[in-house]
C-alpha positions in Angstrom: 157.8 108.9 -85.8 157.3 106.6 -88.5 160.4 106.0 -90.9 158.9 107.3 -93.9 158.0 110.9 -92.3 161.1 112.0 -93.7 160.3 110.8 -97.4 158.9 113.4 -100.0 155.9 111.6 -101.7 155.7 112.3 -105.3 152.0 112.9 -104.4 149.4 113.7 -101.5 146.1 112.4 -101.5 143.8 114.3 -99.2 140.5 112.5 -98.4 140.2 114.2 -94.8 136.0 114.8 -94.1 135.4 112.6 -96.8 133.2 109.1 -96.0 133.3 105.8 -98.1 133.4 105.6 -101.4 134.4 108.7 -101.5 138.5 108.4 -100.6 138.9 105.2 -102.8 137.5 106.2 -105.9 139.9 109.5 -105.4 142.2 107.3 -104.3 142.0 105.2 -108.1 142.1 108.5 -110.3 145.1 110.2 -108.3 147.2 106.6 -108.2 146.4 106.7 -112.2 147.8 109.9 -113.0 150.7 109.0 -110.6 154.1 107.5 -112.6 155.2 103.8 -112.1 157.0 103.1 -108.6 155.8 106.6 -107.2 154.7 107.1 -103.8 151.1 108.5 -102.7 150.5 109.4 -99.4 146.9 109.3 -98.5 145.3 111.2 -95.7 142.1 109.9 -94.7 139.6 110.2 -90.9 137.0 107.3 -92.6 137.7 104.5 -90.2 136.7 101.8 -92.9 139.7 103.0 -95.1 141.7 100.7 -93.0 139.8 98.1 -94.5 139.5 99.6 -98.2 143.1 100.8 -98.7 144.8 97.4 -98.2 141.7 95.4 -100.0 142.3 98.4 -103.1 146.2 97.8 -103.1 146.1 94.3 -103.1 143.6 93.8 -105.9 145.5 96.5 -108.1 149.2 95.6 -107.2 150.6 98.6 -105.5 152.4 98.2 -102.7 151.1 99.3 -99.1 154.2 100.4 -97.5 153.2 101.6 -94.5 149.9 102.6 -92.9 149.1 104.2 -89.3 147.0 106.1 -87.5 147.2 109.0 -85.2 143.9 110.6 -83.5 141.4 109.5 -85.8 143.6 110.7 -88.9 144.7 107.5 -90.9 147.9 107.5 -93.0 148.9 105.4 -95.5 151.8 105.2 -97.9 151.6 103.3 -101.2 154.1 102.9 -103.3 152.7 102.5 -107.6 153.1 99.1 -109.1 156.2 99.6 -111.4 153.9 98.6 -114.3 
């Protein structure tokens, strides 16, 4: 069990079913709307978000906290920049 299982996310991001582009571009609006430092969890089965996720949080400044996956479901935790 991962360490941050326990932590409330200030928001969930469910992109389950949905292929690329799809879970990025939801994945811009729902960070936007979320407040400075808050923490999105994003649940995603697209294999090539493991490659998109990081590539998106990197070129926008939020923080990738933690990312994992567990039966085809991917996981990721990002944390807003703090603006």
């Amino acid at each position: 069990m991962s360490q941050h299982s326990a932590v409330i996310p200030d928001a969930i991001l469910d992109a389950s079913g949905l292929n690329c582009p799809e879970p990025v571009m939801m994945l811009h609006n729902k960070v936007r709307d979320l407040a400075p430092g808050g923490l999105l969890k994003v649940i995603a089965t697209d294999p090539s978000t493991r490659r998109d996720i990081p590539k998106f949080c990197m070129f926008l400044d939020h923080q990738l906290v933690e990312q994992s996956e567990e039966g085809g479901v991917y996981l990721y935790w990002i944390r807003k920049k703090a603006e």
